[in-house]
N, C-alpha and C positions, 0 to 999 in steps of 0.2 A: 577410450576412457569414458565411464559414466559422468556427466554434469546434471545427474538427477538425484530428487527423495521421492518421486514418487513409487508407488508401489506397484505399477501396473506399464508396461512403454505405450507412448502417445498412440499410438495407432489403436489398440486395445480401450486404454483410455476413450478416443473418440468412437469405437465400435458401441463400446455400451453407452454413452450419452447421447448420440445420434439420435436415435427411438425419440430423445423426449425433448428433441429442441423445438419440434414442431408446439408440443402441448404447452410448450415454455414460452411461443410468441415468440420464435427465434425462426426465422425465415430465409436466411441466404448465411452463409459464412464466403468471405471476401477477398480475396488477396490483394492486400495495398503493397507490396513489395517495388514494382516495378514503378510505382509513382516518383519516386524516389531515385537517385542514381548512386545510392551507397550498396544497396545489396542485403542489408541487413533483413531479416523475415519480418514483416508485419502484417498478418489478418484482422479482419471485424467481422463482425458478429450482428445484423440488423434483426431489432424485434420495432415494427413498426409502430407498434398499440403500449407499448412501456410505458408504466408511470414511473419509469426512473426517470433513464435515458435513453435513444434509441440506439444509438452506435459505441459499440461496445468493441476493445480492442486486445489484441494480443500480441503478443514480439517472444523472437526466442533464437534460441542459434538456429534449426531448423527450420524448414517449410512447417514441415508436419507440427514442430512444439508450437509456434506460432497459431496457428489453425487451432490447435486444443488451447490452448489462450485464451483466445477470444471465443470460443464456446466455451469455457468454464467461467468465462467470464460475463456472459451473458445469460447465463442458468443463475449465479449466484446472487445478481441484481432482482431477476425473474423472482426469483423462490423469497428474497429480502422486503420485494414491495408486497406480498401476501405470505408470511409466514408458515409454517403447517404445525402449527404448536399448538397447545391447549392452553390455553390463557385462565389465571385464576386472578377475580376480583377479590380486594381485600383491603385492607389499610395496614402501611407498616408497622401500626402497634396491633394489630390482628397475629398479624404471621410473627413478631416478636414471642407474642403470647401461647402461639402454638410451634416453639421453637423451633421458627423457621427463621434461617439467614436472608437478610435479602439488602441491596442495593441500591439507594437513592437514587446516586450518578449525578451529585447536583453541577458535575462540572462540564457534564453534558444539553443541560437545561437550555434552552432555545435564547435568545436575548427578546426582552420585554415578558418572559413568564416566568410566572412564580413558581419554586421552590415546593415540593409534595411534601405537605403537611402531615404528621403522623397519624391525624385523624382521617386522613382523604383518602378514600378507594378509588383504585385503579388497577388496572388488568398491567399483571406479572404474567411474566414466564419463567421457567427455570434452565437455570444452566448447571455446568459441572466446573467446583472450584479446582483448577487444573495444581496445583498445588497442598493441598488438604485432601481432594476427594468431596464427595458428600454433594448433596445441590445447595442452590444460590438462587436466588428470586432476584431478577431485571424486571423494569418497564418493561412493557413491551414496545411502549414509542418509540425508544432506546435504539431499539432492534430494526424498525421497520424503517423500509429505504421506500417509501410510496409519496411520490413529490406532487400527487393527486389531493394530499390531507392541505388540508388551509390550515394555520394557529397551532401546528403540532407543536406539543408540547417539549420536546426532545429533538437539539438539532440534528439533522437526518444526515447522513455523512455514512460512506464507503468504507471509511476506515477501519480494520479489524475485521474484515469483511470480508470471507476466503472459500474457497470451494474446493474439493478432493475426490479422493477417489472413496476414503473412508474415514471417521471423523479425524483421528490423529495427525493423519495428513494436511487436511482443511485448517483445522487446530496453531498446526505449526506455520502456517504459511498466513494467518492472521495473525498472529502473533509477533510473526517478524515485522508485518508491515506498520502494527503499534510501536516496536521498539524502532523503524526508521521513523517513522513520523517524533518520534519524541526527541529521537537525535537529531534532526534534521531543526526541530526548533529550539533548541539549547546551542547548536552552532550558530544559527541567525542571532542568537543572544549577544555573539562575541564582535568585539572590534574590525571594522571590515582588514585591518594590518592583521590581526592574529589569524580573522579565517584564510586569510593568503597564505598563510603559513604552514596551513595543511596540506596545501597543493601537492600530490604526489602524480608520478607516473606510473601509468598502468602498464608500460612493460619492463616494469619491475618487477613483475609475478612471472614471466617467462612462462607464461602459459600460450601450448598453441593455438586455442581456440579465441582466446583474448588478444595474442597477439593478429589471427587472422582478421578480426572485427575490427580492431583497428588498421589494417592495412587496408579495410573497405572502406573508410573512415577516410584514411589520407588521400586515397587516391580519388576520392572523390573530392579533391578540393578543400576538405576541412580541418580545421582545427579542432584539435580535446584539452580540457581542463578537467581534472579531476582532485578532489577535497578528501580526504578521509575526516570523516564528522563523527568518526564509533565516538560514542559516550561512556562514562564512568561503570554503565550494565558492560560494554567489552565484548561485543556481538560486534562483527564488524559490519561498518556502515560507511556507504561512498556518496558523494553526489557527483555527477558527470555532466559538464556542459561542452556544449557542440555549438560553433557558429562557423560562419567561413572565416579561411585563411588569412584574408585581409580584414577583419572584424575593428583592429585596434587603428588600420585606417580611414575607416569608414563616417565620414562626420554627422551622417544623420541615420546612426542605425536604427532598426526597426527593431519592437520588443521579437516581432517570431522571429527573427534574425540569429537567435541564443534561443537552446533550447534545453530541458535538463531534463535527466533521469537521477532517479535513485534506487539503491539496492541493499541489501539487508540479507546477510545467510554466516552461520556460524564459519564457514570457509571465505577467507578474504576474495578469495579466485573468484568465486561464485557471487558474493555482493559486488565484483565489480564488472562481471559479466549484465550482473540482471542493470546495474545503474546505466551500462554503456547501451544495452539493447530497447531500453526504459527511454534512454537521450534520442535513439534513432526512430524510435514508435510516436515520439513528441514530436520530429519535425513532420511526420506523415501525417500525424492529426492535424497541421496546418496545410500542408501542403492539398490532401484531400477536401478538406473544408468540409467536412460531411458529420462531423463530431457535432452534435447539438448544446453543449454547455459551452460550445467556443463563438464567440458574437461577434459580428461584421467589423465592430470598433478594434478588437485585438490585433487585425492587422494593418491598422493606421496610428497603433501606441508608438511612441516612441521609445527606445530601447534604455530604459537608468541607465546611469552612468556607471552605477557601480558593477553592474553585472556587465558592459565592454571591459572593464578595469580589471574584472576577475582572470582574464587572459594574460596580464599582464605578470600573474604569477608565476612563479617559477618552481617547476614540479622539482621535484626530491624521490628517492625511493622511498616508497613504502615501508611502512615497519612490517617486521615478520610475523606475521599473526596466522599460524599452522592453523589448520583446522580442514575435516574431510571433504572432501567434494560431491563426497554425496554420502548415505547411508537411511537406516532405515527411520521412516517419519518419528515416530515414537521414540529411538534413543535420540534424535536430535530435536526434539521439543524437550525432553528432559534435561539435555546438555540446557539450553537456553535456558529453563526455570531456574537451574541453577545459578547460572550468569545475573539473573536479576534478584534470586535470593542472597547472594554474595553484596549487591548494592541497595540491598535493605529493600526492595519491591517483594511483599507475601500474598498479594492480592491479582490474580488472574481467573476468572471464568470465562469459560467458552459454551454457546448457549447452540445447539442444534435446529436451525431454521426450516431443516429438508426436512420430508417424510423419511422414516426409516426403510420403507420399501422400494426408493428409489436407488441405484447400483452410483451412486455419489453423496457426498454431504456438501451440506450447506455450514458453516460455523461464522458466528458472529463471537470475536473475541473482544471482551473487555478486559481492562488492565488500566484502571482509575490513576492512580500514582503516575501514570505516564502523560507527557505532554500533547496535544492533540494540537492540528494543522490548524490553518486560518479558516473561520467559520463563524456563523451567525450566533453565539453563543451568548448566554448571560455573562459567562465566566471566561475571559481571554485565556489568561494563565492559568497554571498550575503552580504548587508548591517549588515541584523541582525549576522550574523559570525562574519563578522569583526570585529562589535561592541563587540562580546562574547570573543574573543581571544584577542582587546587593555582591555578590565577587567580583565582577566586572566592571563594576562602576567607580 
């Protein structure tokens, strides 16, 4: 059975990316599998000279997906901290006047800077409004992941940040991970009683390849919690946390102790394959200790309480939420825009960051109306938050 959208199988995939990991500052690809005694695939990806980050990761039901992971993963960082776009200076009553569309993003805006004034030039790029067609002017700050720039204007953040084989592909796979990051923080909105109450079991899909992960899961000692967090868009959306067995005995857990994945694909099956393989990739970045955004202090935190607590849920089946388990990138981005045109979101651009000569893309998707993770930002919330938190309260 397929568990893919891409267009190409991984081997093929890694054939043609291979050529340009070297030019990409991509140096070794890794296999962290065996660090670990669950079994689950986990590769990295070292670019030693990055102004992202240097270690860069992948998980997947395979060796082989795993491995193209974490090189598509490490190209798409690569290509984000120097862009290949042609940048146009201007001011947004400029391109207003030469009826051009374009995009503040003021909810993107860094904390302590100010707001782009109408009258103020700065270097756009253009994307494609994935829903109208036509192009779209972004910052370019917006866009660019170079954690080399001091006082960037624009908090610099992964998010929407995807790579493929061709743009559609890349497209769709930023895209999901805006609508999980959105859901993921409209369920943090709710009462910790209500989100216990989404606790579902994951072999309640009776899938073998989900139920196999899990049985590498148990046998290695551990416990799963798993939440359905889809939102009101209806893309199904899981979080998956993993701690040992004895977790809820433990009086002085450790925060790496609990670790969590999340997942996002029109097939339930498949959002909760990626959250489970997402949970097991997370204990390896501690376990390796080789991740550079993870600091010496993270494994002497002690564990909230509420997240020991989340164990204490009790799973349910799953609601039935049909949907294919793979099919082609392009009808399943359009499925999705539909999903969020139905919940009143019309505003998607996806901005092309790769050269076009390269045999992959790069896509940075925006989609403003949506909630974005925890970050250095001027603006915490969003609309849709607000609104979640005056119902909740």
């Amino acid at each position: 059975m397929d568990y893919t959208d891409r267009i190409c199988a991984p081997d093929e995939t890694l054939r043609r990316v291979t050529p340009h990991l070297d030019s990409f500052g991509v140096t070794r690809l890794s296999r962290l599998t065996g660090l670990d005694r669950i079994g689950i695939p986990v590769w990295n990806a070292v670019a030693p000279n990055s102004r992202s980050i240097v270690i860069n990761q992948g998980k997947g039901i395979t060796d082989l997906d795993a491995k193209v992971s974490a090189a598509m993963e490490a190209l798409e960082r690569a290509v984000a901290c120097a862009p290949q776009v042609t940048a146009v200076t201007a001011t947004p009553a400029e391109l207003a006047a030469c009826g051009k569309r374009a995009l503040c993003l003021p909810s993107l805006i860094a904390a302590g800077q100010p707001d782009i004034d109408p009258d103020e030039a700065i270097d756009w790029i253009e994307g494609v409004d994935l829903f109208a067609g036509g192009g779209v002017f972004v910052p370019l700050g917006a866009a660019t992941l170079d954690r080399s720039i001091r006082g960037n204007r624009f908090w610099q953040t992964s998010d929407g940040l995807a790579s493929g084989n061709h743009f559609e592909e890349a497209a769709l796979h930023g895209l999901l991970e805006r609508i999980e990051r959105d859901a993921d923080v409209l369920w943090r909105m709710a009462s910790f009683g209500t989100r216990m109450t989404k606790c579902v079991t994951p072999r309640s899909f009776n899938d073998p390849v989900l139920d196999d992960l899990l049985d590498r899961i148990e046998l290695a000692g551990l416990a799963v919690r798993a939440f359905d967090v889809t939102s009101d868009i209806g893309v199904p959306c899981f979080v998956v946390l993993l701690a040992p067995s004895d977790i809820l005995a433990l009086r002085t857990p450790r925060f790496v102790d609990v670790t969590s994945g999340q997942g996002c694909h029109p097939s339930a099956t498949r959002a909760m394959i990626r959250a489970v393989t997402e949970a097991a990739q997370s204990r390896l970045t501690y376990i390796s200790g080789a991740r550079d955004d993870v600091f010496p202090e993270t494994f002497a935190r002690p564990l909230p309480q509420e997240l020991q607590d989340c164990f204490r849920a009790d799973p349910r089946p799953a609601p039935d939420r049909s949907g294919p388990l793979s099919g082609d990138p392009k009808t399943l981005l359009d499925q999705v825009l539909l999903d969020l045109e139905r919940a009143g979101i019309d505003t998607v651009v996806a901005v092309r960051l790769s050269a076009e000569s390269l045999p992959f893309a790069v896509v940075k998707v925006f989609a403003p109306d949506l909630e974005n993770p925890d970050g250095e930002r001027k603006r915490r919330f969003g609309a849709r938050a607000l609104s979640s938190s005056l119902m909740t309260s």
